[in-house]
mmCIF file as Biopython writes it, N, C-alpha, C and O atoms, coordinates in Angstrom:
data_model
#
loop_
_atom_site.group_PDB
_atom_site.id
_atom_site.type_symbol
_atom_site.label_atom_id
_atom_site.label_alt_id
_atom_site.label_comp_id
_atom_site.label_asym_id
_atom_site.label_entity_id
_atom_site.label_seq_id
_atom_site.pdbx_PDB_ins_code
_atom_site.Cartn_x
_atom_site.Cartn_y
_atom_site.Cartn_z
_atom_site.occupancy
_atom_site.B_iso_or_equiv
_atom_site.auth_seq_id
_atom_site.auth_asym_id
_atom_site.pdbx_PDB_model_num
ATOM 1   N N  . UNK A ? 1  ? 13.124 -12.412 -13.173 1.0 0.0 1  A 1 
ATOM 2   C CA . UNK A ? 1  ? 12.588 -13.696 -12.839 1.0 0.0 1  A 1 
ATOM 3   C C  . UNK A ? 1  ? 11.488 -13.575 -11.771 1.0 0.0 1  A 1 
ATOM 4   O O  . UNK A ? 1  ? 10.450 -14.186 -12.027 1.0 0.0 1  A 1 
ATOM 5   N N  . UNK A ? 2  ? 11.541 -12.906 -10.643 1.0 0.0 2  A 1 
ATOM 6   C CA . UNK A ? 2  ? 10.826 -12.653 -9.877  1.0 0.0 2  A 1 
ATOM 7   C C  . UNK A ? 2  ? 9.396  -11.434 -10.179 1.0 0.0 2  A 1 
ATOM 8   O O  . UNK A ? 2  ? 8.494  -11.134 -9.397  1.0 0.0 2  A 1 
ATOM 9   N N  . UNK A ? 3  ? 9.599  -11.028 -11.331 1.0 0.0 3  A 1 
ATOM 10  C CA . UNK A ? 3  ? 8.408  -10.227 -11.895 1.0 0.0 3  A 1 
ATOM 11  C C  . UNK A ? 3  ? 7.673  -11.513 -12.962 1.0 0.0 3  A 1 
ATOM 12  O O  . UNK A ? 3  ? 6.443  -11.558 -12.972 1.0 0.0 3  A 1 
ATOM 13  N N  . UNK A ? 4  ? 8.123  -12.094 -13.462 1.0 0.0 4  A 1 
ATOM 14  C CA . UNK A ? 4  ? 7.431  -13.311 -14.664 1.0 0.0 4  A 1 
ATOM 15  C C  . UNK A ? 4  ? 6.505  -13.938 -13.513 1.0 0.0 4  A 1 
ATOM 16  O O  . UNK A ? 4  ? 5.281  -14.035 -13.609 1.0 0.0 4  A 1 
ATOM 17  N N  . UNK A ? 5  ? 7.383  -14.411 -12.246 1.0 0.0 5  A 1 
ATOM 18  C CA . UNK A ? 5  ? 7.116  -15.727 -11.612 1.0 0.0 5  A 1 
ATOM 19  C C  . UNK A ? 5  ? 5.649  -15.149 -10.829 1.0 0.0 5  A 1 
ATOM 20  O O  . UNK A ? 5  ? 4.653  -15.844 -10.629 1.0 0.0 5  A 1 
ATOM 21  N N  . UNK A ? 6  ? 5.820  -13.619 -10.433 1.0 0.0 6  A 1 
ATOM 22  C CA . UNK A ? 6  ? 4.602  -13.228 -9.500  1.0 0.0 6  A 1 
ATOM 23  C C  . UNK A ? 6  ? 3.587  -12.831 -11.026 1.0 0.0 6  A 1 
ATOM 24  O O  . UNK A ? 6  ? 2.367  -12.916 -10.888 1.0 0.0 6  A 1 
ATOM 25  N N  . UNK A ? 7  ? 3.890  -12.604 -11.779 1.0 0.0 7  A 1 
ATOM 26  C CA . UNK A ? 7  ? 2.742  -12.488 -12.959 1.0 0.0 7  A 1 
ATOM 27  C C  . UNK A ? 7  ? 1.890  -13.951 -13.396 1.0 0.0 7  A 1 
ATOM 28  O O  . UNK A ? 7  ? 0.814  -13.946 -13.994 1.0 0.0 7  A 1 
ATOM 29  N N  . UNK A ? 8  ? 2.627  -15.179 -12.955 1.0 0.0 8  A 1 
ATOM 30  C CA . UNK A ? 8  ? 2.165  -16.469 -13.565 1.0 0.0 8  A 1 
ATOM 31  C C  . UNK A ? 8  ? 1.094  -17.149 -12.196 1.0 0.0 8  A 1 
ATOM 32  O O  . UNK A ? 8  ? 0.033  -17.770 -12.246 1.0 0.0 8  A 1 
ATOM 33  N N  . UNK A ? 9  ? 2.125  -16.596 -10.794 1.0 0.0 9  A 1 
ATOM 34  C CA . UNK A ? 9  ? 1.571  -17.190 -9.735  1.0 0.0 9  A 1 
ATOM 35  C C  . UNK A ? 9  ? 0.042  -16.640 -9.839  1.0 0.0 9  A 1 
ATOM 36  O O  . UNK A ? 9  ? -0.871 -17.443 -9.648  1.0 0.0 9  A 1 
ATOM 37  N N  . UNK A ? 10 ? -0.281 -15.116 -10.175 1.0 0.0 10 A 1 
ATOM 38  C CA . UNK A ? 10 ? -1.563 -14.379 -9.843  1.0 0.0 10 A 1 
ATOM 39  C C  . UNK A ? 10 ? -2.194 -14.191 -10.949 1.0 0.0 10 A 1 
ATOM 40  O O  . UNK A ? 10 ? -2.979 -13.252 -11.084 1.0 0.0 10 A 1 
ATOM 41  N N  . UNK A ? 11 ? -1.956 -14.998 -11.826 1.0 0.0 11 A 1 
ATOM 42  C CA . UNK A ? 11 ? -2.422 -14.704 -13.705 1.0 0.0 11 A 1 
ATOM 43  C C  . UNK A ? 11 ? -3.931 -14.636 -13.385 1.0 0.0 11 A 1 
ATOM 44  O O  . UNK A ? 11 ? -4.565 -13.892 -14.134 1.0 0.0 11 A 1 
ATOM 45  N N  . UNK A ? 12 ? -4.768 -15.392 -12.225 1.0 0.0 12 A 1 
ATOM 46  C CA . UNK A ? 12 ? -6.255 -15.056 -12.700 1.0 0.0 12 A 1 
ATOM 47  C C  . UNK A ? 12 ? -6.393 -14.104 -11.755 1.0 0.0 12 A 1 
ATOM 48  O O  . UNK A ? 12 ? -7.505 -14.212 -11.238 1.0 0.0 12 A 1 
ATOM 49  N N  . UNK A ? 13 ? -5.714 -13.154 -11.262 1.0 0.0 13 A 1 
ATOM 50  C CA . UNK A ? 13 ? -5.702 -12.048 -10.358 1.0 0.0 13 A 1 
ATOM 51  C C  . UNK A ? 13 ? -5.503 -10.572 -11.120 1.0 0.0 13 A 1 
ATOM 52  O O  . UNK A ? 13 ? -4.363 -10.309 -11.504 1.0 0.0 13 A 1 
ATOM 53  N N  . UNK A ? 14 ? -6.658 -9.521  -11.371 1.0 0.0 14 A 1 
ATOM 54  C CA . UNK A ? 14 ? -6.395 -8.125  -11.617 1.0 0.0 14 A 1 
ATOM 55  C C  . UNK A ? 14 ? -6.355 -7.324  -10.704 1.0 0.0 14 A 1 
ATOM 56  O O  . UNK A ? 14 ? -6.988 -6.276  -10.824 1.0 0.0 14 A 1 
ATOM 57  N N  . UNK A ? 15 ? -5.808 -7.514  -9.852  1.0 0.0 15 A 1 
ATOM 58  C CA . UNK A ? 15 ? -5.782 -6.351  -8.824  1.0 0.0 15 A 1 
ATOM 59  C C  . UNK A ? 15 ? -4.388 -5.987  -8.519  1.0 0.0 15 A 1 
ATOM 60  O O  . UNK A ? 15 ? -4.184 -5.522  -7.397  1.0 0.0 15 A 1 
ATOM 61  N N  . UNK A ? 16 ? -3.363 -6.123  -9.350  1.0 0.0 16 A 1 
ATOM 62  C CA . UNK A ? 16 ? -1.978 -5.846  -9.033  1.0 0.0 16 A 1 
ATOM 63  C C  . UNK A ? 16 ? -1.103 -4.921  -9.953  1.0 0.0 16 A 1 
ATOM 64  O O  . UNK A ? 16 ? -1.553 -4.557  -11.039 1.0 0.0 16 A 1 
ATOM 65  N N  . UNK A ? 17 ? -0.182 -4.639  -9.638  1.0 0.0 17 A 1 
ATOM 66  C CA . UNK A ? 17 ? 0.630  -3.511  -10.160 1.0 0.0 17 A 1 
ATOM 67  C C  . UNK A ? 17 ? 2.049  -3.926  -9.985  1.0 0.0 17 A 1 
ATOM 68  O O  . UNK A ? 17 ? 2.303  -3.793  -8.787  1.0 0.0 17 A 1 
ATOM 69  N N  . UNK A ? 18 ? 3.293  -4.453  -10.755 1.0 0.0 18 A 1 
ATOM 70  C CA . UNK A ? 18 ? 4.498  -4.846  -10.855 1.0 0.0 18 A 1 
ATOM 71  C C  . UNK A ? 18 ? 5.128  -3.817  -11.406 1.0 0.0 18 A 1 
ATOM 72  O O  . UNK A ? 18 ? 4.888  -3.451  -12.557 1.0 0.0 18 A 1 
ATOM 73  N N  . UNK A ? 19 ? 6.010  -3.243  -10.624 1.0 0.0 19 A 1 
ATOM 74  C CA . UNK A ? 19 ? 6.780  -2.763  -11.361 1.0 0.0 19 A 1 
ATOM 75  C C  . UNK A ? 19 ? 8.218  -2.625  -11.118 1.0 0.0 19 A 1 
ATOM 76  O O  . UNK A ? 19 ? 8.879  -2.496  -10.088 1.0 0.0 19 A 1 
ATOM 77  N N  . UNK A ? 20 ? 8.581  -2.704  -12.642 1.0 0.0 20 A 1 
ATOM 78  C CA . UNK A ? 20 ? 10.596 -3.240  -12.439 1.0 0.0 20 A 1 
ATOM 79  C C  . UNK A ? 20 ? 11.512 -2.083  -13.371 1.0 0.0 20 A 1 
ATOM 80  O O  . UNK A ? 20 ? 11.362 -1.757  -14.549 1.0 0.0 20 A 1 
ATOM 81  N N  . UNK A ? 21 ? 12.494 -1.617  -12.368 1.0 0.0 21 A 1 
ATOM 82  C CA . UNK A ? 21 ? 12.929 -0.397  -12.993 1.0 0.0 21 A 1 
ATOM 83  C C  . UNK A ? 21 ? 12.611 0.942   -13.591 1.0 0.0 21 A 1 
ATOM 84  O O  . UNK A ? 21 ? 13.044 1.639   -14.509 1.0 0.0 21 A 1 
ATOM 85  N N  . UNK A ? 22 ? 11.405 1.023   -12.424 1.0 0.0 22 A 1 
ATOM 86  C CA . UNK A ? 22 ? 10.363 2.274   -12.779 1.0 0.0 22 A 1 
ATOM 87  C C  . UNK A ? 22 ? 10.705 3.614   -11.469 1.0 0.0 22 A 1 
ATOM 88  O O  . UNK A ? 22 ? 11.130 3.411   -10.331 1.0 0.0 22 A 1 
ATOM 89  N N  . UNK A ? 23 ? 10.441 4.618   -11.944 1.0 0.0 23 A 1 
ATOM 90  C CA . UNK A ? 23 ? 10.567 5.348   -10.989 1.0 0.0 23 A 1 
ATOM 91  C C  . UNK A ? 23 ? 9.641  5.439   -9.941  1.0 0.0 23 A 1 
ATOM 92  O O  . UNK A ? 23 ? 8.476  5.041   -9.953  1.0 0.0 23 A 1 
ATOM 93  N N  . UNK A ? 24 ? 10.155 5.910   -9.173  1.0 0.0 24 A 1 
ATOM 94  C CA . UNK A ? 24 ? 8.660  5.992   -7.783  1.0 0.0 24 A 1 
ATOM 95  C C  . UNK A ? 24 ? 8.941  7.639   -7.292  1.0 0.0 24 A 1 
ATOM 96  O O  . UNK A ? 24 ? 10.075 7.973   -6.949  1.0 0.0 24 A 1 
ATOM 97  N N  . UNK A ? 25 ? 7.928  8.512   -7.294  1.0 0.0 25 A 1 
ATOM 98  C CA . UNK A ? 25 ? 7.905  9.690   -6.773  1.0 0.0 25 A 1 
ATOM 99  C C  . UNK A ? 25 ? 7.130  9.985   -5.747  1.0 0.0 25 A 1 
ATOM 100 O O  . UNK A ? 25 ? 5.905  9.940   -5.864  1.0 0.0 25 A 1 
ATOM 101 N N  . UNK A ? 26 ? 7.505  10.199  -5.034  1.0 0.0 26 A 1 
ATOM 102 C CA . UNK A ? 26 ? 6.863  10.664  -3.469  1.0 0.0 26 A 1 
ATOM 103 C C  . UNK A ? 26 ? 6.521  11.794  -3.125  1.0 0.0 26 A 1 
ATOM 104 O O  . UNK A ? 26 ? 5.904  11.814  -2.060  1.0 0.0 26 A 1 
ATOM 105 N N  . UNK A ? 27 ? 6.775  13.333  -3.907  1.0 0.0 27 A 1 
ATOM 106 C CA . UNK A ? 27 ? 6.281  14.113  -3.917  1.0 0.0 27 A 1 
ATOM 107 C C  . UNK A ? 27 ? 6.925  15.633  -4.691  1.0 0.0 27 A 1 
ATOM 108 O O  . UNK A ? 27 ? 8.099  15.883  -4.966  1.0 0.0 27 A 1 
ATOM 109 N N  . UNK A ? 28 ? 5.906  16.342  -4.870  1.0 0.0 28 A 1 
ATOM 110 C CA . UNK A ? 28 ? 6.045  17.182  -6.023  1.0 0.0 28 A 1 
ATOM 111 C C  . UNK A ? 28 ? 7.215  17.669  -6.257  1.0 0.0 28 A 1 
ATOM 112 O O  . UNK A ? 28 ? 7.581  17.896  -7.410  1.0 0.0 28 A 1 
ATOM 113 N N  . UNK A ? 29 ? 8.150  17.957  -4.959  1.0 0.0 29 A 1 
ATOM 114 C CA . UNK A ? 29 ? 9.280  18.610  -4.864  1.0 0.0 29 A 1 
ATOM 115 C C  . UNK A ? 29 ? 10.403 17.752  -5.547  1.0 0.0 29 A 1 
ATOM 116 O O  . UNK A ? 29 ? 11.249 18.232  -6.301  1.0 0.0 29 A 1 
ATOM 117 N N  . UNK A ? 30 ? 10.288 16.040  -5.094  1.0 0.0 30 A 1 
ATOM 118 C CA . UNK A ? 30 ? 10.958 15.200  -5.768  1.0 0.0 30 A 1 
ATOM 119 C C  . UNK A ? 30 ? 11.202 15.593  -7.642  1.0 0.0 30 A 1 
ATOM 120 O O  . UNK A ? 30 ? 12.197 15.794  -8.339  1.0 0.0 30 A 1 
ATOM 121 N N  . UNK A ? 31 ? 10.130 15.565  -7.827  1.0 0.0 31 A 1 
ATOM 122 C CA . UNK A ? 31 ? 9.700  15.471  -9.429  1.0 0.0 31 A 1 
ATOM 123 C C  . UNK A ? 31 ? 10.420 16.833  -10.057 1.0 0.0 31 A 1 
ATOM 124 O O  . UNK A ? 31 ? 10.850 16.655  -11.197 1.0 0.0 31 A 1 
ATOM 125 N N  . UNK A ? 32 ? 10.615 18.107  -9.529  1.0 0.0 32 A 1 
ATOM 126 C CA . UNK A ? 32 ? 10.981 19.349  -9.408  1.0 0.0 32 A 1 
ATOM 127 C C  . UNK A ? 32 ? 12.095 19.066  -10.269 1.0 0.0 32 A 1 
ATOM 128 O O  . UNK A ? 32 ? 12.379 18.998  -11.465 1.0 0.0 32 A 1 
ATOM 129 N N  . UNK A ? 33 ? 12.763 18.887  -8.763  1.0 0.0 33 A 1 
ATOM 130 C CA . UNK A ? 33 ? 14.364 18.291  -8.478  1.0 0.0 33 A 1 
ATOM 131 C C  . UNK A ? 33 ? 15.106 17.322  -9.177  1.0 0.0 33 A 1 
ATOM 132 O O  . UNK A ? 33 ? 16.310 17.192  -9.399  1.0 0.0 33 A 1 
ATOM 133 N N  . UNK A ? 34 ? 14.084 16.660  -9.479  1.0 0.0 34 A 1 
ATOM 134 C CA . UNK A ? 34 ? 14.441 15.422  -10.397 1.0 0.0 34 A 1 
ATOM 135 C C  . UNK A ? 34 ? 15.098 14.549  -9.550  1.0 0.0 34 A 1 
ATOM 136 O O  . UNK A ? 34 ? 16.214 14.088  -9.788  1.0 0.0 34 A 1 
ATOM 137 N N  . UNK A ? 35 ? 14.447 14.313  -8.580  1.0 0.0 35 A 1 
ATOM 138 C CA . UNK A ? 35 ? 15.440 13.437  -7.067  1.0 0.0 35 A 1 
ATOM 139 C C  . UNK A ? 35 ? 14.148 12.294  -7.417  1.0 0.0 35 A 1 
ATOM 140 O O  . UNK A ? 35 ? 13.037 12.742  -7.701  1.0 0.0 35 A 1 
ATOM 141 N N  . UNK A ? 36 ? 14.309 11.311  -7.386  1.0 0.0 36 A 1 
ATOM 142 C CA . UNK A ? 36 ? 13.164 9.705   -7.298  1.0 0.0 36 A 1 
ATOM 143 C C  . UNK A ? 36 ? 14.250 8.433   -6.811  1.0 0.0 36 A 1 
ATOM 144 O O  . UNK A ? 36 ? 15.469 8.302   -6.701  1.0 0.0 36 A 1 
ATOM 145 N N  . UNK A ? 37 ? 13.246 7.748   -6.635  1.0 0.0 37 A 1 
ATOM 146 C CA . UNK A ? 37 ? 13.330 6.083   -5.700  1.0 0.0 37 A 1 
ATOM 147 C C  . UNK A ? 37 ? 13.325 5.464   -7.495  1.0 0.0 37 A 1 
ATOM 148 O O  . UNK A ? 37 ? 12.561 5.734   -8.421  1.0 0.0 37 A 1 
ATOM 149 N N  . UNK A ? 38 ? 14.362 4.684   -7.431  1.0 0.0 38 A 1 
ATOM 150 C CA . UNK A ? 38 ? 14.120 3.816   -8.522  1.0 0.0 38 A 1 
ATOM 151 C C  . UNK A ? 38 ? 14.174 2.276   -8.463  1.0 0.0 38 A 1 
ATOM 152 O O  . UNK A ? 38 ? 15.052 1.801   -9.183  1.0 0.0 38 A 1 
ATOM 153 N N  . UNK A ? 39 ? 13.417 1.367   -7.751  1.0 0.0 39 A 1 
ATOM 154 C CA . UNK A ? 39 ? 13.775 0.270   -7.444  1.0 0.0 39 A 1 
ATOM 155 C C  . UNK A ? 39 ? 13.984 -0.592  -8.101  1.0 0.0 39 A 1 
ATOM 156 O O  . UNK A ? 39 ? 13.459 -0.386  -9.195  1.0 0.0 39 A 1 
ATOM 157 N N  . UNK A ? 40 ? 14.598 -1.716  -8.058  1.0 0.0 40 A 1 
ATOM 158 C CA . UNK A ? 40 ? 14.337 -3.250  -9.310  1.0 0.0 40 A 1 
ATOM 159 C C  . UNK A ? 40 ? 13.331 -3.548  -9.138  1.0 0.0 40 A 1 
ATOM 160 O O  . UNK A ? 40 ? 13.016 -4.176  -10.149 1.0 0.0 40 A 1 
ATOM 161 N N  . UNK A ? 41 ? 12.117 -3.517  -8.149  1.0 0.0 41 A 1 
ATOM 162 C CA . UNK A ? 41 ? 11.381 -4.278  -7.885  1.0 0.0 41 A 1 
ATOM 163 C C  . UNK A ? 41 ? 10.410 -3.347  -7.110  1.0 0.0 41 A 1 
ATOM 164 O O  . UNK A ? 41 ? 10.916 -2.682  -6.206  1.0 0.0 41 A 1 
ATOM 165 N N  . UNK A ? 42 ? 8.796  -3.186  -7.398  1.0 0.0 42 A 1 
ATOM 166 C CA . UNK A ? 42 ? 7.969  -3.402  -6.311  1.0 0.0 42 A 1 
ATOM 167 C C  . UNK A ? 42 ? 6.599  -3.890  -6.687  1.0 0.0 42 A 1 
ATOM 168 O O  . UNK A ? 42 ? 6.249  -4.233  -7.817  1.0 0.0 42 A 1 
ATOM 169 N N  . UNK A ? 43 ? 5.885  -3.877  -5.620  1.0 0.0 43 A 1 
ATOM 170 C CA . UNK A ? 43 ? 4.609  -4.419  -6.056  1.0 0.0 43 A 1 
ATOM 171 C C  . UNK A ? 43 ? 3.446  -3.530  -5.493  1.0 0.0 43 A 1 
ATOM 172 O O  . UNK A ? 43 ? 3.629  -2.818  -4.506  1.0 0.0 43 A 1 
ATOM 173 N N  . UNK A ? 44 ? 2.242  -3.593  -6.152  1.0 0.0 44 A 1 
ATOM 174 C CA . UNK A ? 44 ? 1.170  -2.798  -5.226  1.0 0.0 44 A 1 
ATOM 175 C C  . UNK A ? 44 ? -0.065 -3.466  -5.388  1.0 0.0 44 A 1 
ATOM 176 O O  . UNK A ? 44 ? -0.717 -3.573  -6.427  1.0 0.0 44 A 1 
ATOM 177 N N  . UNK A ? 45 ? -0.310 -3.884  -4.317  1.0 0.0 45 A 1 
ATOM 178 C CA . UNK A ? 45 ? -1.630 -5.154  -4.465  1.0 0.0 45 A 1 
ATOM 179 C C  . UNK A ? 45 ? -2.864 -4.074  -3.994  1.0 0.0 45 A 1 
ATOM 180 O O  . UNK A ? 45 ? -2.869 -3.234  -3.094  1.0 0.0 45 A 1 
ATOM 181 N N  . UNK A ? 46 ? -3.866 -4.442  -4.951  1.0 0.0 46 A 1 
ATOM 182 C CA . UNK A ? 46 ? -4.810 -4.159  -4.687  1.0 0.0 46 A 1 
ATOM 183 C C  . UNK A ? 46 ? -5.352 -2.670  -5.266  1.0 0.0 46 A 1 
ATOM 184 O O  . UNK A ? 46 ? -6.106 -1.996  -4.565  1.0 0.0 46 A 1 
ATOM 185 N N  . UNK A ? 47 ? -4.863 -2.153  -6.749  1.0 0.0 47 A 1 
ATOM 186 C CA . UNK A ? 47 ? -4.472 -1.636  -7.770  1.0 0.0 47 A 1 
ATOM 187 C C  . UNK A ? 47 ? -5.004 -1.908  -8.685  1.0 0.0 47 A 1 
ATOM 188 O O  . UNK A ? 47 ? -5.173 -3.107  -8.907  1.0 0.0 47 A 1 
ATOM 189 N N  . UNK A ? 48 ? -5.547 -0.831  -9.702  1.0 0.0 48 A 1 
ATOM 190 C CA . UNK A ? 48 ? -5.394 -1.492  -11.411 1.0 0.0 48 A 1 
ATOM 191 C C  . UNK A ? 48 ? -3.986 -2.105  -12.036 1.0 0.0 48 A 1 
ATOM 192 O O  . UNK A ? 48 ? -2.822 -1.871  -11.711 1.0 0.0 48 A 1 
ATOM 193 N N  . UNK A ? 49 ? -4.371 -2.723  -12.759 1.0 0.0 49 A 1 
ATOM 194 C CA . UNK A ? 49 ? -2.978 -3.547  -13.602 1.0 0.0 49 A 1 
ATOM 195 C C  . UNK A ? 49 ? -2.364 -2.755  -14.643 1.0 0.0 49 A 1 
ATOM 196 O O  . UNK A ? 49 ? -1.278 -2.933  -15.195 1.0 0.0 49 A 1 
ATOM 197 N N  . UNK A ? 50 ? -3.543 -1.522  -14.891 1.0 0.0 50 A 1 
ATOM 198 C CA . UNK A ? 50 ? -3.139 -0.909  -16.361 1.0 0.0 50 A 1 
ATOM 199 C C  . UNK A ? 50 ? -1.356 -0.339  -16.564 1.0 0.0 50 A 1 
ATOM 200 O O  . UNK A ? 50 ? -0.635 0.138   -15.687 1.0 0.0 50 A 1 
ATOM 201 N N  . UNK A ? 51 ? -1.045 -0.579  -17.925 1.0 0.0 51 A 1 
ATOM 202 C CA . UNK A ? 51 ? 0.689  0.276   -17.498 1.0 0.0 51 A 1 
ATOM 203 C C  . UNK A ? 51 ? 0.770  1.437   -17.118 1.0 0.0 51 A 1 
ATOM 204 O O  . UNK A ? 51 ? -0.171 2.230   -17.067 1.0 0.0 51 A 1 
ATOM 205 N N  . UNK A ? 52 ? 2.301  1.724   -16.707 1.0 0.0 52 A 1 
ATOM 206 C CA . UNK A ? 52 ? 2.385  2.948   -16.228 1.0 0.0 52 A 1 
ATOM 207 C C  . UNK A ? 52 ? 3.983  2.925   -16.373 1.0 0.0 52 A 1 
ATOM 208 O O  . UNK A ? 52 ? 4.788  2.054   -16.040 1.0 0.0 52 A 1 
ATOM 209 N N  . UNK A ? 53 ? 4.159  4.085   -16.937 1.0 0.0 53 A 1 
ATOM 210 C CA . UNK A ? 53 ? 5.997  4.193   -17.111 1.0 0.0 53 A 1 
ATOM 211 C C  . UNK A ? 53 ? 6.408  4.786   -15.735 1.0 0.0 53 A 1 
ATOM 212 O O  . UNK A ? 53 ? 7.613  5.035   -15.697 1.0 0.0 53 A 1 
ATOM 213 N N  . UNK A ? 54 ? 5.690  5.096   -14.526 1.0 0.0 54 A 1 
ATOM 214 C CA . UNK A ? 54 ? 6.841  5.371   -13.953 1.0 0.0 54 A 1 
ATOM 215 C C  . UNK A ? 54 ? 5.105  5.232   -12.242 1.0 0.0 54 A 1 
ATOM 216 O O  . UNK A ? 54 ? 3.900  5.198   -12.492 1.0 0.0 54 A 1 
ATOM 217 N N  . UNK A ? 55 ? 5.652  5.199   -11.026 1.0 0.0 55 A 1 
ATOM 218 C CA . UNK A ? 55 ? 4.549  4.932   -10.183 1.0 0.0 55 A 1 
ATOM 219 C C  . UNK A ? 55 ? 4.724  6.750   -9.463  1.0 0.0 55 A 1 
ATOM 220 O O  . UNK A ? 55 ? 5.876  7.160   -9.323  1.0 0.0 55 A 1 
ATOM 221 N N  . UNK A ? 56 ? 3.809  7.480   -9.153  1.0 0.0 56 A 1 
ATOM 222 C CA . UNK A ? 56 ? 3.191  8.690   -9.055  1.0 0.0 56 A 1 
ATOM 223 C C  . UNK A ? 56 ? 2.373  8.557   -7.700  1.0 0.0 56 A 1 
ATOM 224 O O  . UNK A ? 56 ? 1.271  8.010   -7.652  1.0 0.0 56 A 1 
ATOM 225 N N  . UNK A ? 57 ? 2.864  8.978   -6.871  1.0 0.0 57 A 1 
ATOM 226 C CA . UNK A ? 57 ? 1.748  8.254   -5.092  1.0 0.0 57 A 1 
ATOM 227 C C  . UNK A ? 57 ? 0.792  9.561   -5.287  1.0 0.0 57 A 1 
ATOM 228 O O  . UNK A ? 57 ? -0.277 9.252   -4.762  1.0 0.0 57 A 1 
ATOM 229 N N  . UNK A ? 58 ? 0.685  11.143  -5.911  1.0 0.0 58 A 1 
ATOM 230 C CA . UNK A ? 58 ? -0.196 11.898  -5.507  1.0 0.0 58 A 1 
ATOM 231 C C  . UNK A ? 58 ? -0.781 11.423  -7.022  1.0 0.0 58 A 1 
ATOM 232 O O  . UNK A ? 58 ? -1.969 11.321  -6.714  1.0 0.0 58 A 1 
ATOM 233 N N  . UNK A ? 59 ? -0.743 11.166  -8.046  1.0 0.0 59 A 1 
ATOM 234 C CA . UNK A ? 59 ? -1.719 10.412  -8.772  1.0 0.0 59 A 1 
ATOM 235 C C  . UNK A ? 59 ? -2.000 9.036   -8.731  1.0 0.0 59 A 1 
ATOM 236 O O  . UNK A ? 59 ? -2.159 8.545   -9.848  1.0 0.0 59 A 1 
ATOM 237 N N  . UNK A ? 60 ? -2.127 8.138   -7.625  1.0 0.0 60 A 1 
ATOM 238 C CA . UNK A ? 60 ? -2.104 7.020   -7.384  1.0 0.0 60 A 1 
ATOM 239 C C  . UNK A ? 60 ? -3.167 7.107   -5.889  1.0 0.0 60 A 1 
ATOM 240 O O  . UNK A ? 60 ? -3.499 6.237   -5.085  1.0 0.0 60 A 1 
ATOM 241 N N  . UNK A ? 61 ? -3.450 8.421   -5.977  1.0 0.0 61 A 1 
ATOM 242 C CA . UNK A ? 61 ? -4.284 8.526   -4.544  1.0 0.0 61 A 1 
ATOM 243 C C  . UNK A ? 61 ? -3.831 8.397   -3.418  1.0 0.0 61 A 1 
ATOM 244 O O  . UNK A ? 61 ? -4.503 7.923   -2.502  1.0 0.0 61 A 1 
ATOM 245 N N  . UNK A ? 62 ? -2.773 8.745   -3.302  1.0 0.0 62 A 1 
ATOM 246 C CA . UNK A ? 62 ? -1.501 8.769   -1.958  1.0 0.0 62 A 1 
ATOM 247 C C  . UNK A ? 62 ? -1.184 7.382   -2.058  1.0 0.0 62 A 1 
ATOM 248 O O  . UNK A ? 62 ? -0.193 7.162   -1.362  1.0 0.0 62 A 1 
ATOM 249 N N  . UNK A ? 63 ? -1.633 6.266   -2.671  1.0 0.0 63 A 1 
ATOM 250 C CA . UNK A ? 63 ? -0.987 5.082   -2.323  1.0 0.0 63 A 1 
ATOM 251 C C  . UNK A ? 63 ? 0.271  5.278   -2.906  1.0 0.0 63 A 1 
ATOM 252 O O  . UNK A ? 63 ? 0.708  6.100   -3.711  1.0 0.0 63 A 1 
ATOM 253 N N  . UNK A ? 64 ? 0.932  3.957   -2.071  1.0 0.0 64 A 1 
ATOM 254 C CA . UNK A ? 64 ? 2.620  4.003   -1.811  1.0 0.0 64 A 1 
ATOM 255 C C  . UNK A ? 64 ? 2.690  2.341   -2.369  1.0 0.0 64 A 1 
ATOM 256 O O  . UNK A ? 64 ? 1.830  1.501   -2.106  1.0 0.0 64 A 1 
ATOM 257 N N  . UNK A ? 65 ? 3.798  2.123   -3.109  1.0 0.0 65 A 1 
ATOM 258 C CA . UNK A ? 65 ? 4.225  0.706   -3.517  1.0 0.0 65 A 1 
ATOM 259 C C  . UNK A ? 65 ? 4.373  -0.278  -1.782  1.0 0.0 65 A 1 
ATOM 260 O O  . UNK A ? 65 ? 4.947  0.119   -0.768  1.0 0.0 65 A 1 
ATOM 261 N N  . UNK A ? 66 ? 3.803  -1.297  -1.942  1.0 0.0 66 A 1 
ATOM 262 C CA . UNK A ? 66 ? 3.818  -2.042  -0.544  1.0 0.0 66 A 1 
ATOM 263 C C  . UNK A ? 66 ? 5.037  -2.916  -0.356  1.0 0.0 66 A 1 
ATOM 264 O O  . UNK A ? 66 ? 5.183  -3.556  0.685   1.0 0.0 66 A 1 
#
């Protein structure tokens, strides 16, 4: 509900990134290990919108979900 509701609030907005039940990796060793952050919820403003199955911070340009 809270991913629909921020997609409707910012519908004429492309600068965002939602993502729900995706992994988040923080760094190479994580990914190794197979150790990740998996949240219900985050957001990253100020982003392409394009999909992404899982959020990657050293292919994301060190950015971090806000």
């Amino acid at each position: 509900m809270l991913v629909s509701h921020l997609e409707w609030r910012w519908q004429d907005r492309a600068d965002f990134f939602i993502g729900a039940n995706l992994s988040v990796y923080y760094a190479h060793e994580q990914l190794k290990r197979r150790q990740f952050h998996g949240p219900d919820f985050f957001l990253v403003r100020e982003t392409d919108p394009r999909p992404r199955t899982s959020w990657v911070v050293w292919e994301e340009g060190g950015r971090y979900p806000d």
